[in-house]
MARBA-3410 file (N, C-alpha, C, O; in Angstrom, 1 decimal):
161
161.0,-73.3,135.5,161.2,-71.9,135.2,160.3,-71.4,134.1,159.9,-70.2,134.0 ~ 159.9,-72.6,132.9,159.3,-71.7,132.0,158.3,-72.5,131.6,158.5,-73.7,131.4 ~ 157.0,-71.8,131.6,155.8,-72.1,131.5,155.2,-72.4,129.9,155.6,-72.0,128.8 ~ 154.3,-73.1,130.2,154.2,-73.6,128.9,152.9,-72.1,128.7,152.5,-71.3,129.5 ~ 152.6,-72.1,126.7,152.2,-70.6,126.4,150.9,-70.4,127.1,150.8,-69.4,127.8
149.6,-71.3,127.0,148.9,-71.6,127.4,148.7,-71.4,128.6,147.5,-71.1,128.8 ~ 149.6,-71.3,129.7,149.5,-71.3,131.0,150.1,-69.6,131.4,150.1,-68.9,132.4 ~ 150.7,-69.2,130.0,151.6,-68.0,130.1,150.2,-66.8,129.7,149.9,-65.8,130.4 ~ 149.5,-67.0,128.7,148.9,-66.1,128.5,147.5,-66.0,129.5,146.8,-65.0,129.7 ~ 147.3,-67.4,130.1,146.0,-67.3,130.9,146.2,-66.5,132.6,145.4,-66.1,133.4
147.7,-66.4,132.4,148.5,-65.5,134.0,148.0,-64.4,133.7,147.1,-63.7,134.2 ~ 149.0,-64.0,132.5,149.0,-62.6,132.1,147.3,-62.1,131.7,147.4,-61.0,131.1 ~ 146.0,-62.4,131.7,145.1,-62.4,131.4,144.5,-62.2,132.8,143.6,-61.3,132.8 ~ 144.7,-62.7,133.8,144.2,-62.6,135.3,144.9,-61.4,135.6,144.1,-60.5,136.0 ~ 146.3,-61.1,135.7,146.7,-60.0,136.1,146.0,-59.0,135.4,145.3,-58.2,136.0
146.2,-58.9,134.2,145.7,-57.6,133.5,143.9,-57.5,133.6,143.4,-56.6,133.1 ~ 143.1,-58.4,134.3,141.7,-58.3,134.3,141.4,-57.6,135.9,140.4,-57.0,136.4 ~ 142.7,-57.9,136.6,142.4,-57.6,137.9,142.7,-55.9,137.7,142.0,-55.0,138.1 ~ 143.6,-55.8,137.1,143.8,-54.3,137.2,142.7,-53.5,136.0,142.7,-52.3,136.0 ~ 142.0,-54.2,135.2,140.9,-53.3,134.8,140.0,-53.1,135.6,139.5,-52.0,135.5
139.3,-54.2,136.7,138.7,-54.0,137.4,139.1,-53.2,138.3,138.2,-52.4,138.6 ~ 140.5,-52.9,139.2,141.0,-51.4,139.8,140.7,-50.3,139.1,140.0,-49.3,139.5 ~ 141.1,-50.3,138.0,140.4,-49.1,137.3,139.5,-49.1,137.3,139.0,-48.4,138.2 ~ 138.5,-49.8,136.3,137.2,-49.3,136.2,136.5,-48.8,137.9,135.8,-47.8,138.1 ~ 137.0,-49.9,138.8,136.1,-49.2,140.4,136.8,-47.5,140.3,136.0,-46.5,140.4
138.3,-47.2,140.1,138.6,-45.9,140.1,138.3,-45.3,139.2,138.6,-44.2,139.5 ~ 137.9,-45.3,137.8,137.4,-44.9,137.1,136.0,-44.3,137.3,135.5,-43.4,136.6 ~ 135.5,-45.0,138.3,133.9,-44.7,138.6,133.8,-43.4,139.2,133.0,-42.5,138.9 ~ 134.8,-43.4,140.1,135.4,-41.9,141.0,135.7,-40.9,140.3,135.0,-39.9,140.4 ~ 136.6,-40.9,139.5,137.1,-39.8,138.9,136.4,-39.0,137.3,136.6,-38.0,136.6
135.5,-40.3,137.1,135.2,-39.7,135.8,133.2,-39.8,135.8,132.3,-40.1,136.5 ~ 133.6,-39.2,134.5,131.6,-38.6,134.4,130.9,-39.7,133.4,131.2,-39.5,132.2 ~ 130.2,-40.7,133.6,129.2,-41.4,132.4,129.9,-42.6,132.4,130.8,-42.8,133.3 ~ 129.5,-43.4,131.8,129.9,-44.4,131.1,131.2,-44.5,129.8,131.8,-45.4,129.3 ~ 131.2,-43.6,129.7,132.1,-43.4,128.6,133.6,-43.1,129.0,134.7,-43.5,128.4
133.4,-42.2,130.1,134.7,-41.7,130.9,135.2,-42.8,131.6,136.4,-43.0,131.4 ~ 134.6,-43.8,132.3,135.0,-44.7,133.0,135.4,-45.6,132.3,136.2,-46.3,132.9 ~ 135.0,-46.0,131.3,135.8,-47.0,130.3,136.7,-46.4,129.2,137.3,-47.2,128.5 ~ 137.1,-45.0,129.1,138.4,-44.5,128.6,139.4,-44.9,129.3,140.3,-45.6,129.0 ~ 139.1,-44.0,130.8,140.0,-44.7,131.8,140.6,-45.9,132.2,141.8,-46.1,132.3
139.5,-46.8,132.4,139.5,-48.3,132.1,140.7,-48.8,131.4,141.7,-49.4,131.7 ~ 140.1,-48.3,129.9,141.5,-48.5,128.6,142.5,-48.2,129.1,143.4,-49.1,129.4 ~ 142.8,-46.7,129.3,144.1,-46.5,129.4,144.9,-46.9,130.9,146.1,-47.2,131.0 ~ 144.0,-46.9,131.8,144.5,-48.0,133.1,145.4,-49.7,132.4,146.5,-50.2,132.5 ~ 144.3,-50.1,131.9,145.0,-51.2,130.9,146.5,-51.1,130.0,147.4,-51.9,129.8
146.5,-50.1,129.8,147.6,-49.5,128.9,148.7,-49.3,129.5,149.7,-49.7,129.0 ~ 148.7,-48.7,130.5,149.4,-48.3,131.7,149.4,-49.4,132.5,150.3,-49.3,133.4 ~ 148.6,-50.9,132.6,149.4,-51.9,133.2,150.4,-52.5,132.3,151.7,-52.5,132.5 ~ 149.9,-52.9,131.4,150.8,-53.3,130.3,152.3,-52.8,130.5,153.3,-53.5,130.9 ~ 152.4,-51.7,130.1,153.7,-50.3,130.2,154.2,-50.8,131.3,155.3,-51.3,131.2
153.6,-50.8,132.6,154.7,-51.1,133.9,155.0,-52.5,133.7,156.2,-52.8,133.5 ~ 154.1,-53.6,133.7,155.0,-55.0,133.3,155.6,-55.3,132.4,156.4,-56.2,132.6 ~ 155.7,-54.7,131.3,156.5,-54.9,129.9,158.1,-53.8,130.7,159.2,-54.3,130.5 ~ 158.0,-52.8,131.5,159.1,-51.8,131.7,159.8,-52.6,132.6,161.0,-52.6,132.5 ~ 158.8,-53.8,133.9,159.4,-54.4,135.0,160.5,-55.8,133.9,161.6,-56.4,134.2
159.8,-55.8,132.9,160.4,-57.5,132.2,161.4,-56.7,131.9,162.5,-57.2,132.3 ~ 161.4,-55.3,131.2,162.9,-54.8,129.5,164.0,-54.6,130.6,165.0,-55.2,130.8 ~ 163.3,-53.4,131.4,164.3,-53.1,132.7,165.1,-54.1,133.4,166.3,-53.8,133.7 ~ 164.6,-55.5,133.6,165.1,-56.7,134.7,166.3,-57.4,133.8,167.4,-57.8,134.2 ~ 165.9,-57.2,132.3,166.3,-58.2,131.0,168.1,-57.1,130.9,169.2,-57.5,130.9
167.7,-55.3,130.9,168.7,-54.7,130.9,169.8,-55.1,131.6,171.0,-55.3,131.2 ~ 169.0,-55.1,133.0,169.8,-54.9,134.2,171.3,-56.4,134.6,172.3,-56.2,135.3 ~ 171.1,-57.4,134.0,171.8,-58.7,134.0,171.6,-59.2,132.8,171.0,-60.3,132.8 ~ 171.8,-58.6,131.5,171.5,-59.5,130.4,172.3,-60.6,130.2,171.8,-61.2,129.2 ~ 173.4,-61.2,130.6,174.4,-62.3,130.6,173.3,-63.4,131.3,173.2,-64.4,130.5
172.5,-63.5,132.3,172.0,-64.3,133.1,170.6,-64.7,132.2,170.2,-65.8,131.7 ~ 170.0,-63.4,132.3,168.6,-63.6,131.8,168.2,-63.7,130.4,167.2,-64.2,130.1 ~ 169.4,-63.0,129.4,169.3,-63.2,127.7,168.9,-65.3,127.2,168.2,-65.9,126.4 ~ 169.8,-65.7,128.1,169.7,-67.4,128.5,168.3,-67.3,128.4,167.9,-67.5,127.3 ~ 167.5,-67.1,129.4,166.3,-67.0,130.0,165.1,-66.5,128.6,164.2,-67.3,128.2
165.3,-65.2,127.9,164.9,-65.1,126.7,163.3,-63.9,127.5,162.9,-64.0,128.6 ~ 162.8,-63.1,126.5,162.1,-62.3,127.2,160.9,-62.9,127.9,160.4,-62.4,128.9 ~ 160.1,-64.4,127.3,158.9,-64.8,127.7,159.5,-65.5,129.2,158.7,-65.3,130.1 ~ 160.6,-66.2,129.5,160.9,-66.0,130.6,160.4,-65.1,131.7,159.6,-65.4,132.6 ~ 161.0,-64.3,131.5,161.5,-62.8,132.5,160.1,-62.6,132.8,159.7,-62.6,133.9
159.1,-62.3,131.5,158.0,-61.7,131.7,156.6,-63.0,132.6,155.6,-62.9,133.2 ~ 157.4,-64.0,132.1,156.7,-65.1,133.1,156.8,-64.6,134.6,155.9,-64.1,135.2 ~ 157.7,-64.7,134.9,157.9,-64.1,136.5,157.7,-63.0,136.9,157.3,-62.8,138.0 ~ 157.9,-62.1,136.1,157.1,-61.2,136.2,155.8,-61.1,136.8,155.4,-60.7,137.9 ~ 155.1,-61.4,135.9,153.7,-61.8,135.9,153.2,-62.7,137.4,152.2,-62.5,138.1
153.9,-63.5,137.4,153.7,-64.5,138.5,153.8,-63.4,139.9,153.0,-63.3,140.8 ~ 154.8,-62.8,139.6,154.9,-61.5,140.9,153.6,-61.0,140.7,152.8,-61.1,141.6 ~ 153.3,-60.4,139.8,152.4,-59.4,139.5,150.9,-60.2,140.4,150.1,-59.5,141.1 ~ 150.5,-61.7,140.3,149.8,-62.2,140.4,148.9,-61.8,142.5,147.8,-61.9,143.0 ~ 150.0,-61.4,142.9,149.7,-60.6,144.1,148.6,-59.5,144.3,147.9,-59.1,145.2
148.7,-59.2,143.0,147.3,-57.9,143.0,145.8,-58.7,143.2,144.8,-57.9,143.3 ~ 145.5,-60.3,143.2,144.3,-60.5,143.1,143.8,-60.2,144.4,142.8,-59.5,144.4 ~ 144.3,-60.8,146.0,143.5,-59.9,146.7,143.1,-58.6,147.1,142.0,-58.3,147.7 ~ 144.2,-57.6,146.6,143.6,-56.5,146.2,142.3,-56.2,145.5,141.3,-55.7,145.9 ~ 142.4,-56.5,144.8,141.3,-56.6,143.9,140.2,-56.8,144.7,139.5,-55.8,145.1
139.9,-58.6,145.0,139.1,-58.8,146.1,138.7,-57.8,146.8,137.6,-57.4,146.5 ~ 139.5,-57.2,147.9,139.3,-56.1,149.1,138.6,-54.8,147.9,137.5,-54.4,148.2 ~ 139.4,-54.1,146.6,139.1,-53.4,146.7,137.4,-53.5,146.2,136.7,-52.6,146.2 ~ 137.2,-54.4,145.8,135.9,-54.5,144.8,134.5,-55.0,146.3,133.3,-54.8,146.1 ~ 135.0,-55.6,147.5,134.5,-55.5,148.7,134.2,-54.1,149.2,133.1,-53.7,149.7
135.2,-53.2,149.1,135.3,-51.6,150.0,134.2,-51.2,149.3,133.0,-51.1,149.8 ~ 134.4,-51.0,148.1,133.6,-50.4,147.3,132.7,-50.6,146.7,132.2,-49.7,145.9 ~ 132.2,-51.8,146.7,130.7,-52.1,146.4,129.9,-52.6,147.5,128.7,-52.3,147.5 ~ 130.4,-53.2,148.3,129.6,-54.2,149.4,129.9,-52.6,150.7,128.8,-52.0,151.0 ~ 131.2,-52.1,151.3,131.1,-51.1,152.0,131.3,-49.6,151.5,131.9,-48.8,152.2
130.9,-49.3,150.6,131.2,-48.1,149.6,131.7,-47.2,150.3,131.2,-46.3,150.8 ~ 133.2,-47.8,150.2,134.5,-47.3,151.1,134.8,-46.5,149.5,134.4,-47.0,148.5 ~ 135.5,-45.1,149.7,136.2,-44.6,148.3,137.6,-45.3,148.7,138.5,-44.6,149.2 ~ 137.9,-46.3,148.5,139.2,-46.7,148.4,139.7,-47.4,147.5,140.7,-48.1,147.8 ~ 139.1,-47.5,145.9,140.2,-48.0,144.8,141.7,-47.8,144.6,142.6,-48.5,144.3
141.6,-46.1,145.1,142.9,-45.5,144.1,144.0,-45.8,145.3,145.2,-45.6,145.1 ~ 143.3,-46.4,146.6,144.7,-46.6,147.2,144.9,-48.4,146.9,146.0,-48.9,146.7 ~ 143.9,-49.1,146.9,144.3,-50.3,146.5,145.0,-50.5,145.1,145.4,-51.6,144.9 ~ 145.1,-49.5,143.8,145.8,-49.6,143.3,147.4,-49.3,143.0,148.2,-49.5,142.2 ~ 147.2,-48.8,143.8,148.5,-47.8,144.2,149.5,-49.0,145.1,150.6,-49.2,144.7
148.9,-49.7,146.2,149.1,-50.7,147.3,149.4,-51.8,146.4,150.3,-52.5,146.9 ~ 149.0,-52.3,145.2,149.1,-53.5,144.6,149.9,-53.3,143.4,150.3,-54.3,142.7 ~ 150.1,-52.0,143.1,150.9,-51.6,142.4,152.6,-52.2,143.3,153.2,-53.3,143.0 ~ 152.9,-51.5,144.0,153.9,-51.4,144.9,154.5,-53.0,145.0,155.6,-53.4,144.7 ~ 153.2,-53.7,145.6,153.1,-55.1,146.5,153.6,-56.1,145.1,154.2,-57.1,145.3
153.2,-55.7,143.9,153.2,-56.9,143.0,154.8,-56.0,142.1,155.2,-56.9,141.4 ~ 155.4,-55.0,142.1,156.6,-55.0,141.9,157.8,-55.7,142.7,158.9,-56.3,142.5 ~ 157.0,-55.5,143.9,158.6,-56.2,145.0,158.0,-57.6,144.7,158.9,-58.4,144.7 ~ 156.9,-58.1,144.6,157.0,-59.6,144.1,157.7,-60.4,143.4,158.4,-61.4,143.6 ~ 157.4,-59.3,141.6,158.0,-60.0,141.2,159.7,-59.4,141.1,160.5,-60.0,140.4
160.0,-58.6,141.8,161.3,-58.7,141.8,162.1,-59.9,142.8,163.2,-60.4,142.5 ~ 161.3,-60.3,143.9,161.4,-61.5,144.7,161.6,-63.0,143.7,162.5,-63.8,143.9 ~ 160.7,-63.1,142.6,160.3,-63.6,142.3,161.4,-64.3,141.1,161.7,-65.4,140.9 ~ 162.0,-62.7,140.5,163.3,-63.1,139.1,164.5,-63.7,140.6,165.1,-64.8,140.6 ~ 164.5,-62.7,141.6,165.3,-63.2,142.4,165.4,-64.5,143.0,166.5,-64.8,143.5
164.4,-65.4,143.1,164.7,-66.9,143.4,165.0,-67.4,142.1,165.8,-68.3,142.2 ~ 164.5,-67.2,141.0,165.0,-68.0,140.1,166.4,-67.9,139.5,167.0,-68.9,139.2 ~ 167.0,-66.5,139.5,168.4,-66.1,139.0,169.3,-66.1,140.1,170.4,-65.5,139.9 ~ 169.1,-67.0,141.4,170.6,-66.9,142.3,170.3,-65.9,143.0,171.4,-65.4,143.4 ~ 169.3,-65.2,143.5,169.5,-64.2,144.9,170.2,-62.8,144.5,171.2,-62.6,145.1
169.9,-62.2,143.8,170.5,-61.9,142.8,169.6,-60.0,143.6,168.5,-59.8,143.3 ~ 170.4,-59.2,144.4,169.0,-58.2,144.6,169.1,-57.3,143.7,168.3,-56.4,144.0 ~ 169.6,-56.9,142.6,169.4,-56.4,141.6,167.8,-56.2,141.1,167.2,-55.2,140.8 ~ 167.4,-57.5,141.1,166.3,-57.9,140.7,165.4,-57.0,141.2,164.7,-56.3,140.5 ~ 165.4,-57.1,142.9,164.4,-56.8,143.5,164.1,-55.1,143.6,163.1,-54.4,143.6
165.8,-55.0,143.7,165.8,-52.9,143.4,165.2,-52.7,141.9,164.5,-51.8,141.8 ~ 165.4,-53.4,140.8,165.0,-52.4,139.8,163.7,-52.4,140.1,163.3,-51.4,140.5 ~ 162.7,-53.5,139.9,161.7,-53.6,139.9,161.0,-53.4,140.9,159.9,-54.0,140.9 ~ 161.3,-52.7,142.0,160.7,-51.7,143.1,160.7,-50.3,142.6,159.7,-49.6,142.6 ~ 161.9,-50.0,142.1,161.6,-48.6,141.6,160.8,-48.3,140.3,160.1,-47.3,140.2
160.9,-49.0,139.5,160.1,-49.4,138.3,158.5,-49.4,138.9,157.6,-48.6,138.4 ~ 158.2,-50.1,139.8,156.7,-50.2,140.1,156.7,-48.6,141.0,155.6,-48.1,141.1 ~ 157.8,-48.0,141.6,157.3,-47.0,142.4,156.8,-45.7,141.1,156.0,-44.8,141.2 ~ 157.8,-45.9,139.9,157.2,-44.7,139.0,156.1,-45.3,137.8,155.7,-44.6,136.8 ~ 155.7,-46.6,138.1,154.5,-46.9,137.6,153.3,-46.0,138.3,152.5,-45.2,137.8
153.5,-46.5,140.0,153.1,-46.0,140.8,152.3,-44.4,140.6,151.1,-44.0,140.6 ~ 153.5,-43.8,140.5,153.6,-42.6,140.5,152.5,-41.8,139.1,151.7,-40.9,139.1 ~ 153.0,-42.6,138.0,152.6,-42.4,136.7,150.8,-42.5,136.8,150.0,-41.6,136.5 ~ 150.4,-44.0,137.5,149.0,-43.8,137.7,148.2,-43.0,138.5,147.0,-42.8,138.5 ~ 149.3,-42.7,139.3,148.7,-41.6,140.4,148.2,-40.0,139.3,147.1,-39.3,139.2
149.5,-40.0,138.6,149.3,-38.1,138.3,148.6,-38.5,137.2,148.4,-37.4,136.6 ~ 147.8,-39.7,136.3,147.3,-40.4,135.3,146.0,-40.0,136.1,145.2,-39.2,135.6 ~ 145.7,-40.6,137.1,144.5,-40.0,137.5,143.9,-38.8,138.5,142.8,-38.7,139.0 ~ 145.1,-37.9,138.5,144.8,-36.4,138.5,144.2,-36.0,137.2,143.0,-35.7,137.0 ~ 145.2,-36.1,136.3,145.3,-35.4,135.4,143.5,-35.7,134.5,142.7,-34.8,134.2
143.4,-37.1,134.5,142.1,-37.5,133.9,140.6,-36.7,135.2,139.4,-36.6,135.1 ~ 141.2,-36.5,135.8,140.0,-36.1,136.7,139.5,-34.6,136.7,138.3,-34.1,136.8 ~ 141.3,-33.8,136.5,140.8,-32.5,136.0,140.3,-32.3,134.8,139.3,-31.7,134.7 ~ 141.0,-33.0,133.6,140.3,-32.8,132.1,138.4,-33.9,132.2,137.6,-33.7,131.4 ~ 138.3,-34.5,132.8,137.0,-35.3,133.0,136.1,-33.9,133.6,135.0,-33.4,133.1
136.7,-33.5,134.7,135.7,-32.9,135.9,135.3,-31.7,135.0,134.4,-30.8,135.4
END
């Protein structure tokens, strides 16, 4: 169940590289220069962070008798491990859009958003007893992550454009 640190921080470093690279390809779309696209970038980063740290506090809330045992680098281990689902996205999306210059970032982030919440809610769920708690918070949690990066990149597109 619990990963040694070394193997904890090199996870969490893949996940969060894969969703800068969603950004920055959607960042390319929505903003103007080099400079816009790596603000975005940033705060895409920031906003992954936010939804995996909300999927860990939220999960830790939701059963703390079970998972306080467990301790937060736990939680956030499986987490992460769920989250680890976004790399073929990534793959595909960084294929659409460089190799077929498909505009399809903001739905593969949106898609791997979703896909890597019900993961790792799957995910606390085999380790804590089948438990679907697990899997509802952290569906809904990734759907207003979801949501958050969606109107995150309205909103940066109208103040950019």
């Amino acid at each position: 169940m619990r990963q040694g640190i070394t193997q904890r921080i090199l996870t969490s470093l893949l996940v969060v590289g894969c969703f800068a690279v969603l950004a920055w390809l959607s960042g390319r779309l929505v903003g103007d220069g080099a400079g816009q696209v790596a603000l975005y970038t940033v705060i895409g980063l920031v906003l992954t962070l936010l939804g995996v740290a909300a999927i860990t506090g939220l999960n830790l809330a939701a059963d703390p008798h079970v998972l306080r045992t467990w301790g937060y680098g736990a939680v956030w281990d499986a987490v992460v491990r769920g989250f680890l689902v976004v790399i073929p996205f990534t793959v595909m999306a960084l294929l659409a859009e460089l190799a077929y210059e498909w505009l399809a970032a903001q739905a593969f982030v949106q898609a791997s958003i979703m896909t890597s919440g019900a993961a790792a809610g799957a995910e606390l769920m085999r380790q804590a007893g089948r438990k679907t708690r697990y899997l509802i918070v952290s569906v809904i949690v990734a759907f207003v992550f979801s949501g958050v990066w969606a109107v995150f990149t309205y909103a940066f597109q109208k103040v950019a454009g």
